[in-house]
N, C-alpha and C positions, 0 to 999 in steps of 0.2 A: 382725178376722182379717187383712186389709189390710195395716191398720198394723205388726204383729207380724211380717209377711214385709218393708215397706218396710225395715224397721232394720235388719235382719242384711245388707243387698243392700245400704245404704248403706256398713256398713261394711267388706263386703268392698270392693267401689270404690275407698274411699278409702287401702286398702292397698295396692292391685294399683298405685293411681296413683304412690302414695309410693314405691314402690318402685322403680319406669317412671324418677321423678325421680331420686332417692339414686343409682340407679345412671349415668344419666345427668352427673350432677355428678361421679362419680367416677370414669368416663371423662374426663372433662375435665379434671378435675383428675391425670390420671394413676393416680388409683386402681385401673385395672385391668395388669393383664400384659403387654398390649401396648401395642409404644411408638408414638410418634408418628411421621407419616412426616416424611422430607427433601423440603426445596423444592429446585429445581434450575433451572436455565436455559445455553442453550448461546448462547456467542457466533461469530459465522465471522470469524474473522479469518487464514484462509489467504489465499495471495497469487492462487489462480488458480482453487478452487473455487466455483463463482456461487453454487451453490444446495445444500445440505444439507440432509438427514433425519437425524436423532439419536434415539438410542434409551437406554432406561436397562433391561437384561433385555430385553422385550419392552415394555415403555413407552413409547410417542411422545413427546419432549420438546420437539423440532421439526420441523417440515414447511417444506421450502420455502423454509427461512433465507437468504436473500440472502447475496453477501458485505458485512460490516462493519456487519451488524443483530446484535439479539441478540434471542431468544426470550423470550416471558412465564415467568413461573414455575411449574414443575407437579411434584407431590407426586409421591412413590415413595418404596416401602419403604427402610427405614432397613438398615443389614448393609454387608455387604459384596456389591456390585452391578457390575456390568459394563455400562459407558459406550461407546457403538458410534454412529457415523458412516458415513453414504452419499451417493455421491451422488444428489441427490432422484430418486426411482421405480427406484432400482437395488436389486438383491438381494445384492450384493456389500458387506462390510464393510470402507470406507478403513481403520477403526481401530478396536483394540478395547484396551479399555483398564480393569481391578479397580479398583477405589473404593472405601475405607471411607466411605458415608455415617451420622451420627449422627442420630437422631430429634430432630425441632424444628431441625434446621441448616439452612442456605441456602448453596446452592453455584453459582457462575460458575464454567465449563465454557468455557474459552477452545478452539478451534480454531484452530492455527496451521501454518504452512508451504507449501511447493511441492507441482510436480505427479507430485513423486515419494514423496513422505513428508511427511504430516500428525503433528503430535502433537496430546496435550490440557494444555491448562496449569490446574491444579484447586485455583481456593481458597475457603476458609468464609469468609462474611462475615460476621466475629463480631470486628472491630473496634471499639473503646471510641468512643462518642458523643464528640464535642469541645464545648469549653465555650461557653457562650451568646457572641452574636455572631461565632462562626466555624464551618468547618467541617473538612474533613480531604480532603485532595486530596494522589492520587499517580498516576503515569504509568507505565504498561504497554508497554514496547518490544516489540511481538511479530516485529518484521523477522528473519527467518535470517539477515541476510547487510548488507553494509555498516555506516556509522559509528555511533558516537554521536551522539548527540541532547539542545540542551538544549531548557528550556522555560521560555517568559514567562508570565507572568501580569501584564499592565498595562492602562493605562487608555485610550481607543480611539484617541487622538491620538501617543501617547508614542513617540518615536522609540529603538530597541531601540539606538544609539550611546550613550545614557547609561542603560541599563536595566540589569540582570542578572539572569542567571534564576532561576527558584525553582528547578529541576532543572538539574543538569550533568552531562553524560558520561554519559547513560542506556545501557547497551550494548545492544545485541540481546540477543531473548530475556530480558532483563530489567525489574525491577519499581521503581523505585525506593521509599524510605521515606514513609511519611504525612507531610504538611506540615502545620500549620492556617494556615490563609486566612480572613482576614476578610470575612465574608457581602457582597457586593455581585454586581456585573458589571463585566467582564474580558473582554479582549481577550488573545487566546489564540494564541502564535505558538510552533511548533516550526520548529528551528535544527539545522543542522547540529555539534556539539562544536565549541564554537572560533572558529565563522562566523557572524557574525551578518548577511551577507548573503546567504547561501545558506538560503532561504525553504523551507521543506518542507509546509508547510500553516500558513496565515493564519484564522483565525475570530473574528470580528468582534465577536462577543457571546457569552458564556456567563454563564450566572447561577450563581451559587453560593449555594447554600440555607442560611439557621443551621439547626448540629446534623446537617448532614447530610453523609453519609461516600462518596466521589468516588473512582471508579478510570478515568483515562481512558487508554484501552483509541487505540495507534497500527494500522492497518490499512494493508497494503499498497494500492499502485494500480498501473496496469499500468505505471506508472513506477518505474524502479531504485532512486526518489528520494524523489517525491512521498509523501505519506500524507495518507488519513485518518483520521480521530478518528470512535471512541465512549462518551458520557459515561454510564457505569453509577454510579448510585445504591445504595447498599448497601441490600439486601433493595426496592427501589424498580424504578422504569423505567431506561430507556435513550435517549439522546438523540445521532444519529447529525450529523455533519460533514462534508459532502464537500467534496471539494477542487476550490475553481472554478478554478482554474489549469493549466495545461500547460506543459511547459518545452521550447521552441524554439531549437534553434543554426541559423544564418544562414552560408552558404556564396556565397562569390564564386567562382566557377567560369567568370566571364564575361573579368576580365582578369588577365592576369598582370602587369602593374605597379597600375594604375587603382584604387582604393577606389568600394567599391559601400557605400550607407549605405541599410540596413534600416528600414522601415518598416509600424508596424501600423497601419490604418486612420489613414493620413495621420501618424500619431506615431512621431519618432525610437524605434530601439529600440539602446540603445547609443550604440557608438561605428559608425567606418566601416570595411569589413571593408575588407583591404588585398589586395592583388595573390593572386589562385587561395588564398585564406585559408580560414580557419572561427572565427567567434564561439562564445565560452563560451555556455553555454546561458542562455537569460530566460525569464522570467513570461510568460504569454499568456493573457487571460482566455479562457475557454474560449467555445467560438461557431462562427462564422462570419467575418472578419475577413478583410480585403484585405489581403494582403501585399505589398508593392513591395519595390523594390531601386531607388534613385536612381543613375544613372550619365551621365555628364555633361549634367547638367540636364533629362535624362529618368528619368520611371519608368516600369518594367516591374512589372504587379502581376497578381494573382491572387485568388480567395477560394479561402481555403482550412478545411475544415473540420476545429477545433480541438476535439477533446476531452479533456474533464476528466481529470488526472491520467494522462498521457502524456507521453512522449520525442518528441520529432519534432526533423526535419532538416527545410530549407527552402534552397534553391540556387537561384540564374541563372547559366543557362547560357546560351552559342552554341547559337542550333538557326537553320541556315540565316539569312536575312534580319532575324529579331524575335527575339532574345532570350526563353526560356521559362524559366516560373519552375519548380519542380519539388520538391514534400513528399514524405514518406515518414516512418512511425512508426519509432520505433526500440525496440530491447530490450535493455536495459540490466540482466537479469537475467542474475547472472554464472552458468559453469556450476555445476551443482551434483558434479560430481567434483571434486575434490583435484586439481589439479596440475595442472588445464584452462585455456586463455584460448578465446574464440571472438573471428572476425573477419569481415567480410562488405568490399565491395567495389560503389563508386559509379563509377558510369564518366561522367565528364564528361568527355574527352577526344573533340570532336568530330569531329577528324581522325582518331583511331586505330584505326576501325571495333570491330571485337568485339577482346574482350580478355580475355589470362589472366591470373590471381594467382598467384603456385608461392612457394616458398622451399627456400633452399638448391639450386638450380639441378637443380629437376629434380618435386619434391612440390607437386602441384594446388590451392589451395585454393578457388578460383574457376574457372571455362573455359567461355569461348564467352558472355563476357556486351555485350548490346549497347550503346553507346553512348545515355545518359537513365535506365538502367535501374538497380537496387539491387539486390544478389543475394540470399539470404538467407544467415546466417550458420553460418560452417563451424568445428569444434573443433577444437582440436589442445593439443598439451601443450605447457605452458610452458615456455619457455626463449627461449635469442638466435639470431636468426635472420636471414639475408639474405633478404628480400622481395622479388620481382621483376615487374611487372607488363610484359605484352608487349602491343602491339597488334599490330591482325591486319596493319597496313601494315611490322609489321616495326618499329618503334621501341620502344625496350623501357626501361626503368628503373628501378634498383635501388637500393634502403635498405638499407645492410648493417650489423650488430650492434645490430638493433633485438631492446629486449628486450621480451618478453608475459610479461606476471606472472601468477600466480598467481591467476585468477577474473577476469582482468581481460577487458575490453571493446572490440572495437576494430573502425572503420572505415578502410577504405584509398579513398584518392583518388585518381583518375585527372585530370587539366587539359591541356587543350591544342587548339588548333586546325587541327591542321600533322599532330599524333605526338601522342604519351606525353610533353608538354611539361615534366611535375611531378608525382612521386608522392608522398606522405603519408601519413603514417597519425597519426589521432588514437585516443590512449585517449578514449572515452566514459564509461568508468567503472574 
């Protein structure tokens, strides 16, 4: 009797199971209705958002993205979906943005731009494998705003005066074409279009994988100039670069004939700046480093603290009896209106007590700023202009048919020991 109930219980089992399976395989294999979801991941590569939340619908894609990270991969429905951006623990949407995602796709989700307007930059990464012993490597301009960019790929030693690069004239906001590269390690150097000694980021090592497909992704710094790098793997990880550099200009603000010759922890930096001058701007590893100014067989120095991918100004000046050295970050982000320049105003002019900026004899751009001090920077629209800086003792001096371009960047100097001994203004950018 037993027996005659075990059999019919086994063979039910073994149908209920068969079935459990069949169906299971046929989900996998796509055999059922619905489709499979899209992978996704978001990168930050805006110029001044630190921390990002992404959503895909209601989806979390990312929490907390740093700037110039990129997020893990995570699945959401396939369709047409709407991609949304915040800043981390806020209920506000920077950005919202429709998406056709396709089932079994993989999508980079670039974030880019200022603190006015983000975009997303949106592609499949369904690029063709390259052939054994190479790979497929291309560069992502994400900058809003300034030049071209090219890019080396060479060997750690190789001096970029006989090199050329594998990318040229990358624009902003663009992508250039896949290249294949032979599988090894590379020294990785982006350039300004044209300039090959105008350093934008140095990376020392990068490995490039056989078979494996490479977008490296430029990310702003709070530099106009600097960037870093992130190396996204197609359907893979991400492998971020920061930029151990700063770029530093050196202001002689102490004589008006005499050269002052700049120095980072005891090492020439350049040439010697010349009489109330300002040096093009240099590399500076980023730290802590002593800054001096040699002036006739003495130096005046400083520690000053250098960070990673920054603008900075560094001057000596007369301050009473000792010479002070005197830093200050700069920003070199042009405005983002049409038709804008910004300018700000360093008053080294020891004798001239407080001092105004005006132009065209009568329009304020700076007032009441002290002698040591940097003011911050004031807009106006571009065009040519007579510049006039006053001091408070009443000496006054004037630059007239200086033109401000179009985004362009500019600081005004004050020199003198007496008055308003020498006024300048340099474009920074």
């Amino acid at each position: 009797m037993q027996s005659r109930l075990i059999e019919p219980l086994r063979r039910t089992l073994f149908i209920v199971v068969a079935s459990v399976t069949l169906a299971s395989l046929l989900g996998a294999c796509g055999g059922s209705d619905k489709d499979n979801g899209a992978t996704i991941r978001l990168i930050n590569a805006t110029q001044s958002f630190t921390s990002l939340d992404a959503f895909v619908d209601d989806v979390s894609i990312a929490k907390e993205l740093k700037l110039g990270l990129a997020s893990n991969f995570t699945e959401v429905s396939s369709g047409s979906r709407t991609i949304k951006a915040r800043n981390t623990g806020g209920a506000t949407n920077l950005l919202e943005q429709t998406q056709s995602l396709n089932g079994d796709g993989h999508y980079s989700v670039i974030a880019v731009g200022g603190e006015n307007a983000i975009s997303f930059s949106v592609y499949k990464e369904d690029e063709s494998d390259p052939d054994s012993g190479y790979a497929k490597f291309r560069v992502f301009n994400t900058f809003t705003f300034g030049d071209s960019v090219d890019v080396y790929l060479t060997g750690a030693s190789a001096d970029l005066a006989s090199e050329s690069p594998i990318f040229s004239g990358i624009a902003k906001q663009s992508v250039g074409a896949f290249r294949s590269v032979a599988t090894g390690t590379y020294r990785l150097r982006i350039t300004t279009a044209g300039d090959r000694s105008e350093i934008r980021l140095d990376v020392p090592q990068i490995a490039v994988s056989e078979k494996a497909v490479y977008t490296y992704v430029l990310v702003p710094t709070k530099s106009g100039t600097l960037t870093n790098g992130l190396l996204l793997q197609q359907k893979g990880g991400a492998a971020g670069n920061s930029n151990a550099y700063a770029r530093v200009k050196f202001v002689n603000g102490y004589s008006p004939t005499g050269s002052v010759q700049p120095t980072v922890d005891g090492q020439k930096m350049g040439s010697a700046v010349g009489g109330y001058g300002v040096s093009s701007y240099a590399l500076v590893k980023e730290g802590t480093p002593t800054i001096g100014f040699s002036v006739g067989g003495q130096t005046f120095s400083k520690s000053v603290v250098i960070a990673a991918g920054t603008d900075m100004t560094v001057a000596i000046t007369p301050s009473g009896a000792t010479p002070s050295v005197i830093s200050t970050l700069d920003n070199n982000f042009p405005v983002s209106s049409s038709g804008r320049a910004k300018m700000r105003l360093f008053n080294l002019a020891q004798g001239a007590g407080s001092v105004q900026l005006s132009y065209n004899s009568g329009t304020t751009l700076v007032d009441y700023l002290d002698f040591g001090l940097v003011s911050g920077y004031t807009q106006f629209y571009a065009a040519t202009y007579d510049f006039t800086a006053t001091g408070g003792s009443g000496a006054s001096a004037t630059l007239a048919d200086y033109v401000a371009a179009d985004g362009g960047v500019y600081t005004a100097f004050l020199f003198g020991t007496a008055g308003v001994e020498k006024f300048s203004i340099r474009r920074d950018r």
